[in-house]
PyMOL commands that place a pseudoatom at each C-alpha (Angstrom):
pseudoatom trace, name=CA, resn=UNK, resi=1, chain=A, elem=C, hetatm=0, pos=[0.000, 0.000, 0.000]
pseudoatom trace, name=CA, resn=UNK, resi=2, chain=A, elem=C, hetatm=0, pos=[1.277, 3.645, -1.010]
pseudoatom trace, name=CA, resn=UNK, resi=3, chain=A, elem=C, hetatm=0, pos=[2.497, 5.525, 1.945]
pseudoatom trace, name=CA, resn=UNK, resi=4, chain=A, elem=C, hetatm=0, pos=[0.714, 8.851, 0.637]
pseudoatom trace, name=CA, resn=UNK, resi=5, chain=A, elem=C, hetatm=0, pos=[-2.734, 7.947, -0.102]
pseudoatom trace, name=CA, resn=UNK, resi=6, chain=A, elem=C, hetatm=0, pos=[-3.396, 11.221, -2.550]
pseudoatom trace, name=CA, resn=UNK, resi=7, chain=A, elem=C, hetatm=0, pos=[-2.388, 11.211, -5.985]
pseudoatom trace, name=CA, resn=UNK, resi=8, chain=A, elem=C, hetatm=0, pos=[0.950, 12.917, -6.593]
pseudoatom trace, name=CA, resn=UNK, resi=9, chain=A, elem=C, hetatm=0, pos=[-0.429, 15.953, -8.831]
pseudoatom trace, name=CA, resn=UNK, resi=10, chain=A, elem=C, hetatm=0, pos=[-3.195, 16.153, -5.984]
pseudoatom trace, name=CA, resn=UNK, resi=11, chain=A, elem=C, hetatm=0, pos=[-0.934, 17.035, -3.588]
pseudoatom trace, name=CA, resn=UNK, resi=12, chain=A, elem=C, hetatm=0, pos=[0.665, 19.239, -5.580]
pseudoatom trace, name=CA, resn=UNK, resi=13, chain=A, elem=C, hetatm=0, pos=[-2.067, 21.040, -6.800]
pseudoatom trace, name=CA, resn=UNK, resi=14, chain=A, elem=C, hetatm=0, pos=[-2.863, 21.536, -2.659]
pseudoatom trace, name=CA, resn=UNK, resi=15, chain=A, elem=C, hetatm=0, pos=[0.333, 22.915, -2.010]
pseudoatom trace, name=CA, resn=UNK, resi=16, chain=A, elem=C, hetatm=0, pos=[0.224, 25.286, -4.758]
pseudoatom trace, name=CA, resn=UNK, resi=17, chain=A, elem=C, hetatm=0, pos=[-3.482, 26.243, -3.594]
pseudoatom trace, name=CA, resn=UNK, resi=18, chain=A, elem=C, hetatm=0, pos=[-2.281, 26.530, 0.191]
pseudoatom trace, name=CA, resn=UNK, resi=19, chain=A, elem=C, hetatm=0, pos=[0.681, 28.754, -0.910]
pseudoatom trace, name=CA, resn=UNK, resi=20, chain=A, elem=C, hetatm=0, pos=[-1.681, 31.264, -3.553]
pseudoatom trace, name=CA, resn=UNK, resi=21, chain=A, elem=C, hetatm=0, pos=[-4.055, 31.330, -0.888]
pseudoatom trace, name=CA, resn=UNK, resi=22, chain=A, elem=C, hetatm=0, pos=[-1.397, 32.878, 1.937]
pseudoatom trace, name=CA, resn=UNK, resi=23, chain=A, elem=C, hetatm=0, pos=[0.189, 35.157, -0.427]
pseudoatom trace, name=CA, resn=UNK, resi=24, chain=A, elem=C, hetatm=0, pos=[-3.127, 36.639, -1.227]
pseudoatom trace, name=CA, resn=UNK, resi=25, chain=A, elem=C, hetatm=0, pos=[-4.265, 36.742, 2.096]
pseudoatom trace, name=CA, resn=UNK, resi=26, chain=A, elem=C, hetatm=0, pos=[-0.186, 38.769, 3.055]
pseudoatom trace, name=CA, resn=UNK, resi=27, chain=A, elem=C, hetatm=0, pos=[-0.923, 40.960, 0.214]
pseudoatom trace, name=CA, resn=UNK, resi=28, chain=A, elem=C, hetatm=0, pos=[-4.987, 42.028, 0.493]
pseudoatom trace, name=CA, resn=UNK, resi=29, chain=A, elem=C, hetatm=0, pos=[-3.684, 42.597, 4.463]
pseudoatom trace, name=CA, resn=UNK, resi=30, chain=A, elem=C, hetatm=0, pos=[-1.073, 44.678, 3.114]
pseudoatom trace, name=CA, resn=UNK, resi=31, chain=A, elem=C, hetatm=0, pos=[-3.353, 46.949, 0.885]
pseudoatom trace, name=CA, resn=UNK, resi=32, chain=A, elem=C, hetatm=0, pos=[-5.478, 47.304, 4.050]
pseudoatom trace, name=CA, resn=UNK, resi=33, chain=A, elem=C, hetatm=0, pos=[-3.115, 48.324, 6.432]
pseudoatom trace, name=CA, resn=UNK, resi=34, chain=A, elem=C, hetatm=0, pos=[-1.366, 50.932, 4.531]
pseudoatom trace, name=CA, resn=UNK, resi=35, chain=A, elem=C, hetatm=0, pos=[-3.992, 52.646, 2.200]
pseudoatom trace, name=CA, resn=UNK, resi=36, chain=A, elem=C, hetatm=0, pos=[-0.770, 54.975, 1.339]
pseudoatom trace, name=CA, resn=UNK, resi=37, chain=A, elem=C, hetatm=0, pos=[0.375, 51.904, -1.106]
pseudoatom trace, name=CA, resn=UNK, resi=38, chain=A, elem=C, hetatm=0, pos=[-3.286, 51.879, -2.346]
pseudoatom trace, name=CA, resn=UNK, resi=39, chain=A, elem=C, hetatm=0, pos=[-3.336, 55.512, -3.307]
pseudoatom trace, name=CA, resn=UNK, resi=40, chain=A, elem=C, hetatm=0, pos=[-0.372, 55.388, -5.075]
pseudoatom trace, name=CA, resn=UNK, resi=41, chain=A, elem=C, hetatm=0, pos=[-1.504, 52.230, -6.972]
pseudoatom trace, name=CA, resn=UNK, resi=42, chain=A, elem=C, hetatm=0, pos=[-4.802, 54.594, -8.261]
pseudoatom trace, name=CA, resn=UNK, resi=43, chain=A, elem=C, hetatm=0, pos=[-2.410, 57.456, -8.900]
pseudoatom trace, name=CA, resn=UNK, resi=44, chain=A, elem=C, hetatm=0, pos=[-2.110, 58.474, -12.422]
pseudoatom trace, name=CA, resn=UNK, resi=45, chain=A, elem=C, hetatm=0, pos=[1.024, 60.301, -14.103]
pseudoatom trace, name=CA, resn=UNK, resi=46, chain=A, elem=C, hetatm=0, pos=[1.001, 63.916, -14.191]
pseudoatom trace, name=CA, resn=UNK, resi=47, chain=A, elem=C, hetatm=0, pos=[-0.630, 64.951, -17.788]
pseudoatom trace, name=CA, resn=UNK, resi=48, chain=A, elem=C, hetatm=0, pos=[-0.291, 68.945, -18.424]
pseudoatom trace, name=CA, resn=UNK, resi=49, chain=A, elem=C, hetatm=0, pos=[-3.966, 69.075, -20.380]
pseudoatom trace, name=CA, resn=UNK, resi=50, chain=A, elem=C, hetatm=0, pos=[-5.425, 67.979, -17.612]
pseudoatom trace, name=CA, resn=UNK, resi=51, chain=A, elem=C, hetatm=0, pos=[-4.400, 71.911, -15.876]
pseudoatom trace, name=CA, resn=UNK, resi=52, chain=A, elem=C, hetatm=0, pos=[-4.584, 73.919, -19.352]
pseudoatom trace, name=CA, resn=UNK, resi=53, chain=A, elem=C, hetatm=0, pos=[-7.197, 74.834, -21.685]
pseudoatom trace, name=CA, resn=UNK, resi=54, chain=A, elem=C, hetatm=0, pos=[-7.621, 77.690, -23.976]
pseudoatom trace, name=CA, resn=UNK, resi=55, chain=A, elem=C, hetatm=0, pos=[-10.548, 79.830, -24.539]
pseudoatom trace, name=CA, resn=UNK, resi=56, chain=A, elem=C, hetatm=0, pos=[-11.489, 82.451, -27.573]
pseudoatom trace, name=CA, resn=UNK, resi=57, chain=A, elem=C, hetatm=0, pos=[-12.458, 85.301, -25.215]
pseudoatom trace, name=CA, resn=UNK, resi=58, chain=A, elem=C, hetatm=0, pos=[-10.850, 88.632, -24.030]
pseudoatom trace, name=CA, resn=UNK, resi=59, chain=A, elem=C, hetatm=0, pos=[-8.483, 88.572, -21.227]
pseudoatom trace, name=CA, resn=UNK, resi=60, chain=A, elem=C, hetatm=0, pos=[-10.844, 90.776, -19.306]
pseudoatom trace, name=CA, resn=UNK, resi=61, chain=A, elem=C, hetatm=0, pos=[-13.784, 88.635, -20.027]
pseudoatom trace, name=CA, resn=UNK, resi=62, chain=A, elem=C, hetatm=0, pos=[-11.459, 85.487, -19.175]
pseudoatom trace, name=CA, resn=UNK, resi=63, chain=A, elem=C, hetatm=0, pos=[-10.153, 86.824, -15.582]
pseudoatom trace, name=CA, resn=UNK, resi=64, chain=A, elem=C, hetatm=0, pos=[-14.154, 87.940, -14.486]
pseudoatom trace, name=CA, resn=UNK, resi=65, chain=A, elem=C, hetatm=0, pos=[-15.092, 84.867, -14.854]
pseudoatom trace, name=CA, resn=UNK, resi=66, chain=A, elem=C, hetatm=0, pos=[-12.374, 82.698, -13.191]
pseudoatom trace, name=CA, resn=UNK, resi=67, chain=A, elem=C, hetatm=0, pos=[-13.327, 84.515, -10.493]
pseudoatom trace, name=CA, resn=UNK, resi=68, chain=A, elem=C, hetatm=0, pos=[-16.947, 83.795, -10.525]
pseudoatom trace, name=CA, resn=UNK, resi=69, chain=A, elem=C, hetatm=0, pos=[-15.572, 80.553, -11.005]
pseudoatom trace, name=CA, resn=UNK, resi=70, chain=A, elem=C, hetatm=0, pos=[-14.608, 80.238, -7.428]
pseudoatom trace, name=CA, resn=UNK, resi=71, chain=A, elem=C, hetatm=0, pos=[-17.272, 82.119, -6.253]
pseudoatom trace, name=CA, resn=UNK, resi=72, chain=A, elem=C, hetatm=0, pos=[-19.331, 79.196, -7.507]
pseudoatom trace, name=CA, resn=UNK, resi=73, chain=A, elem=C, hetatm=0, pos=[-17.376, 76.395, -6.477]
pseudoatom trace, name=CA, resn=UNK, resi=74, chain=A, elem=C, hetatm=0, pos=[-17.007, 77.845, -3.097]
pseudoatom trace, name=CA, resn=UNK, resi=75, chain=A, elem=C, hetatm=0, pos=[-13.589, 78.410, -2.716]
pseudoatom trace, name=CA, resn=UNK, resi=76, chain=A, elem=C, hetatm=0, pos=[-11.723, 81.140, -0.598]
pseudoatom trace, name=CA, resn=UNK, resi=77, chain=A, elem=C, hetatm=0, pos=[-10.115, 83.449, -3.247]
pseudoatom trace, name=CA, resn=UNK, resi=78, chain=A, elem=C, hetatm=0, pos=[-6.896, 85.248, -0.996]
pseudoatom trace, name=CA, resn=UNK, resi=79, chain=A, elem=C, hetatm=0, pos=[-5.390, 86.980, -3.489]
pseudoatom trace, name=CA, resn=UNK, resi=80, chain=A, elem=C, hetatm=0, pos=[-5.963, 88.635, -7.262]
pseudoatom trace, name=CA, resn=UNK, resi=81, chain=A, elem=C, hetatm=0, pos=[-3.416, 90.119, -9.589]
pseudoatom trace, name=CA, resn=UNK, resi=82, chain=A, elem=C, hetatm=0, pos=[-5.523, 91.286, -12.946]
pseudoatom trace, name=CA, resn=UNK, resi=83, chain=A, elem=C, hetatm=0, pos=[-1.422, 92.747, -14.372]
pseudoatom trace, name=CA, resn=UNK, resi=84, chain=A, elem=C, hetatm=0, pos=[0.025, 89.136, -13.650]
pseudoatom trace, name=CA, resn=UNK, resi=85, chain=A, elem=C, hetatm=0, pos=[-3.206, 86.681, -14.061]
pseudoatom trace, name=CA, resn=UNK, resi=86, chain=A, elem=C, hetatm=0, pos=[-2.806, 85.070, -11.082]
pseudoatom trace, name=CA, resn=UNK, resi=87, chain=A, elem=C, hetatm=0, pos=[-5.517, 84.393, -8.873]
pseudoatom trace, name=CA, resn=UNK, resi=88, chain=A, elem=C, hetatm=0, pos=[-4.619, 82.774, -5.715]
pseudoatom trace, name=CA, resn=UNK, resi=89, chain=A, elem=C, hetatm=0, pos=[-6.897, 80.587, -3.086]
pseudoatom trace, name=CA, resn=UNK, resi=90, chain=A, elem=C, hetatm=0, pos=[-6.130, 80.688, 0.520]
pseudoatom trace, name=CA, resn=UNK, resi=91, chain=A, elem=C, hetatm=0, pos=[-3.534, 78.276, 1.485]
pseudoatom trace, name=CA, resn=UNK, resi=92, chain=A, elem=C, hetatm=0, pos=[-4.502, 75.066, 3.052]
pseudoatom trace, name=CA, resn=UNK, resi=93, chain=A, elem=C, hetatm=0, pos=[-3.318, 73.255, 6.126]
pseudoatom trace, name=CA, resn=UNK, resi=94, chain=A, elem=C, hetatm=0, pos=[0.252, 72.605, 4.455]
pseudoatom trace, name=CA, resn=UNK, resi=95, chain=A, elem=C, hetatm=0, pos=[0.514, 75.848, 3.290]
pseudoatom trace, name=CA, resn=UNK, resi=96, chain=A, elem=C, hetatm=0, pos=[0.008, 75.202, -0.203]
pseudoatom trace, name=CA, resn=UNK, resi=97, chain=A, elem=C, hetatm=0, pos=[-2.687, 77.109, -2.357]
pseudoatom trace, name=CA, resn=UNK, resi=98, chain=A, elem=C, hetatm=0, pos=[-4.306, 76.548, -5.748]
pseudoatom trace, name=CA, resn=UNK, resi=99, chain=A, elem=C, hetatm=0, pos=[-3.288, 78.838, -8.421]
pseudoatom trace, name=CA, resn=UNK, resi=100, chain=A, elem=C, hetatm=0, pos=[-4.761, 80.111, -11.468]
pseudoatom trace, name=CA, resn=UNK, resi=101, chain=A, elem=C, hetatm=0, pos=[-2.991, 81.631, -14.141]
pseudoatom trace, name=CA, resn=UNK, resi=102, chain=A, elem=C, hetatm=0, pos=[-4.152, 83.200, -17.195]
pseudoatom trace, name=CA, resn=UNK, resi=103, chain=A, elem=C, hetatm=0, pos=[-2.332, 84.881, -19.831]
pseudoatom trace, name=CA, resn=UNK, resi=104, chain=A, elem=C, hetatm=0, pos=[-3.012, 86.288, -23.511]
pseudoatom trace, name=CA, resn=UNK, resi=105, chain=A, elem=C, hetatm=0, pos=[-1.251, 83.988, -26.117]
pseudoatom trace, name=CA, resn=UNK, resi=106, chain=A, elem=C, hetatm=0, pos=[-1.956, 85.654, -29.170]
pseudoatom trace, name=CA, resn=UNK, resi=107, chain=A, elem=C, hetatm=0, pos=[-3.075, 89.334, -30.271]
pseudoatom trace, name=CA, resn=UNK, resi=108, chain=A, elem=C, hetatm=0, pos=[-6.506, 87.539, -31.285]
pseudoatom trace, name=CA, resn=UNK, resi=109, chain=A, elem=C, hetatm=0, pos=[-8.709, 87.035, -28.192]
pseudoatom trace, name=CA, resn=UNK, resi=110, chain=A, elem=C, hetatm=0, pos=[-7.222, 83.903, -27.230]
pseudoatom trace, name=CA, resn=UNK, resi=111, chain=A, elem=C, hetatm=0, pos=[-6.658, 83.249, -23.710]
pseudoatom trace, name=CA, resn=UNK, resi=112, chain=A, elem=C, hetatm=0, pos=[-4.387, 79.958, -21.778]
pseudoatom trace, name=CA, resn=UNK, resi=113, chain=A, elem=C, hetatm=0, pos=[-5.877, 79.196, -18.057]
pseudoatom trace, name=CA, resn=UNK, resi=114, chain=A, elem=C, hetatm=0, pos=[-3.155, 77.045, -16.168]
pseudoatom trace, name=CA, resn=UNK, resi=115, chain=A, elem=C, hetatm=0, pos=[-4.121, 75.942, -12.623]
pseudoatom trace, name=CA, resn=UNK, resi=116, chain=A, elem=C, hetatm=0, pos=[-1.397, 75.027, -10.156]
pseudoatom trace, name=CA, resn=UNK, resi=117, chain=A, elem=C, hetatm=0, pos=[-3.661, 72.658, -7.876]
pseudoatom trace, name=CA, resn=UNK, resi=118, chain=A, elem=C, hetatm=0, pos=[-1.177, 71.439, -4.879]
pseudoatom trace, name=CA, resn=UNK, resi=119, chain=A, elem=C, hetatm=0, pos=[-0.404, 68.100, -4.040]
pseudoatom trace, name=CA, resn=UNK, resi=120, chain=A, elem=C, hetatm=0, pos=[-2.052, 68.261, -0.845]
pseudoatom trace, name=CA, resn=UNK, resi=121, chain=A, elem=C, hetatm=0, pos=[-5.721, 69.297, -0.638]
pseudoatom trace, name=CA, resn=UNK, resi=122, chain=A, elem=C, hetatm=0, pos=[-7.712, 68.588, 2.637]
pseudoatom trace, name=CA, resn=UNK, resi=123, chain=A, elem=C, hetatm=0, pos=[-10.751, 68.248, 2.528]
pseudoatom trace, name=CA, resn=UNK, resi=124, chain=A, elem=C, hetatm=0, pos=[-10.767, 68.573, -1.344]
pseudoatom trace, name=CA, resn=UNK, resi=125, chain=A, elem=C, hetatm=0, pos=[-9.433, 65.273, -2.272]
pseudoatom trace, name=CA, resn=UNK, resi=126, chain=A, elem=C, hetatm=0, pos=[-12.610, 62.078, -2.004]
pseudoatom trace, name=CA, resn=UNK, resi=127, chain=A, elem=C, hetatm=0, pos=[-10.248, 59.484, -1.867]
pseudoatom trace, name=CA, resn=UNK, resi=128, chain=A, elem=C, hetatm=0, pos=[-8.161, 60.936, 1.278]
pseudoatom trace, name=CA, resn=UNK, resi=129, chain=A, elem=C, hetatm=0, pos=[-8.755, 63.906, 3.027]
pseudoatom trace, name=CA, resn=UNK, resi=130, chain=A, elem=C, hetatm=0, pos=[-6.049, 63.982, 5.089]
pseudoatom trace, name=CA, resn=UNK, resi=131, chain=A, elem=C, hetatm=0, pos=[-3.155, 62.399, 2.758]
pseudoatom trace, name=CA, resn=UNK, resi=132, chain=A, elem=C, hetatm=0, pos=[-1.402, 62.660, -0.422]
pseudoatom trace, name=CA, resn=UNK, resi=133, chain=A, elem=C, hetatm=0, pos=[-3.752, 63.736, -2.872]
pseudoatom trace, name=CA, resn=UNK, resi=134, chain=A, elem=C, hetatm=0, pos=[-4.006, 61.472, -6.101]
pseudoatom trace, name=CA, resn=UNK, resi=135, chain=A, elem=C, hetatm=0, pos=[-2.982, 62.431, -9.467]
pseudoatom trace, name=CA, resn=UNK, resi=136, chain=A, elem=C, hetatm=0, pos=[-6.752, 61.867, -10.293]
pseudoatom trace, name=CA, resn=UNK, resi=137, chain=A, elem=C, hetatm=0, pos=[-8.215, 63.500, -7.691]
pseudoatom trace, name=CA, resn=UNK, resi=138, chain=A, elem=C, hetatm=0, pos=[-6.379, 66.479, -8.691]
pseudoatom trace, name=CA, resn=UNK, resi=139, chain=A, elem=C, hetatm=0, pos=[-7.466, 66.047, -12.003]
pseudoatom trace, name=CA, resn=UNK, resi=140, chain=A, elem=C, hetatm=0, pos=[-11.295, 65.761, -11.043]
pseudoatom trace, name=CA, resn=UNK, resi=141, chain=A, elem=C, hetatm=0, pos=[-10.528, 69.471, -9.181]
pseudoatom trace, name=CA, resn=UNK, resi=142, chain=A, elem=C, hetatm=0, pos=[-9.533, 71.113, -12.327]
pseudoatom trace, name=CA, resn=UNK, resi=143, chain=A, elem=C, hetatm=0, pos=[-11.793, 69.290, -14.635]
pseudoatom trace, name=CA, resn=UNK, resi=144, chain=A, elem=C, hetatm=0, pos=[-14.672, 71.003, -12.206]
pseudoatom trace, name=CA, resn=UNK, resi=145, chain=A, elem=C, hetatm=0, pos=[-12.641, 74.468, -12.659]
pseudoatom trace, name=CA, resn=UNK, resi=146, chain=A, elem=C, hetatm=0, pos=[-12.898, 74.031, -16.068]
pseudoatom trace, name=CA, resn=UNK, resi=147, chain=A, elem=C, hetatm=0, pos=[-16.378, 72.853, -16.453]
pseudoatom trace, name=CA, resn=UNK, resi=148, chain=A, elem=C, hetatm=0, pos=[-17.888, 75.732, -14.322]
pseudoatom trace, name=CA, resn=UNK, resi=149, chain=A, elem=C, hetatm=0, pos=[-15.309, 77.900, -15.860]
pseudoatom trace, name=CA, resn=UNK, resi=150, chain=A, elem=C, hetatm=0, pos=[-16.713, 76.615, -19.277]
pseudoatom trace, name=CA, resn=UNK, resi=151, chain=A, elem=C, hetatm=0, pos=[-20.676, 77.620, -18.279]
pseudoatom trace, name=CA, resn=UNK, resi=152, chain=A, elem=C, hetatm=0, pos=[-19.765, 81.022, -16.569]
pseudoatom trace, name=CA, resn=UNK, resi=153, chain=A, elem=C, hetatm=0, pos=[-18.311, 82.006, -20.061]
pseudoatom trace, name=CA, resn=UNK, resi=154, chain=A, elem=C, hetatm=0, pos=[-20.987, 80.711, -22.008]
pseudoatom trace, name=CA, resn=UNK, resi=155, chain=A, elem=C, hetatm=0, pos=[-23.193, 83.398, -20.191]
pseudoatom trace, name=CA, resn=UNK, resi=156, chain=A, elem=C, hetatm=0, pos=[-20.746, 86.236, -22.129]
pseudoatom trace, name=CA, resn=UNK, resi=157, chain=A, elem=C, hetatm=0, pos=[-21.416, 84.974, -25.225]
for i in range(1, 157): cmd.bond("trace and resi %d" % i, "trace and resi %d" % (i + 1))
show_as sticks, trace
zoom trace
């Protein structure tokens, strides 16, 4: 009688199971107990478009309604230079505050609006307030710039 009563590919096939099964459970514990890994593994590279659009309006026109812009969204505007184009939001917790510049690229009304959104933004960012802010949470914050930025100069036209 054979000392291992299993098949030999049975028992292998258990031992392959038993050692899939622990390295899933050492990795799903992993992703649990530092969400930091997790956040990084949603992260997205950096893509410039995603911070820059241009629009075929006057400067003036442009800089009004960026700041209606934040009006709407609800956002704490600190600081305005109309001679620069920058507007500047108060600074968070980390000291770091969203910018928005805006500057005339060519003599025909044809404005670029750039916005500088910090890494950090408490509060701001739905996946973690109180960490590193993800590449596409970031993203999502100017894409709602934009979009309200989008309807407050379809009212000009």
């Amino acid at each position: 009688m054979p000392r291992n009563e299993c098949g030999q590919s049975r028992c292998r096939a258990s031992v392959t199971f038993a050692k899939l099964a622990l390295i899933t459970l050492v990795v799903l514990t992993g992703a649990f107990l530092f969400p930091s890994v997790q956040a990084k593994v949603q992260d997205r590279p950096y893509n410039p478009d995603d911070f820059t659009r241009v629009y075929e309006f006057t400067y003036d026109e442009v800089f009004q309604a960026a700041q209606q812009t934040f009006l709407r969204i609800g956002a704490d505007v600190k600081e305005q230079d109309k001679e620069k184009g920058i507007i500047r939001l108060a600074p968070n917790v980390e000291g770091n505050a969203t910018e928005v510049h805006i500057e005339q690229i060519s003599p025909k009304p044809e404005i670029r609006v750039t916005i500088d959104v910090p890494l950090y933004l408490k509060g701001d960012c739905p996946f973690h307030p109180k960490e590193h802010c993800p590449g596409t949470a970031r993203a999502g914050y100017a894409l709602k710039f934009f979009n309200t930025l989008q309807k407050v100069l379809a009212t000009y036209q």
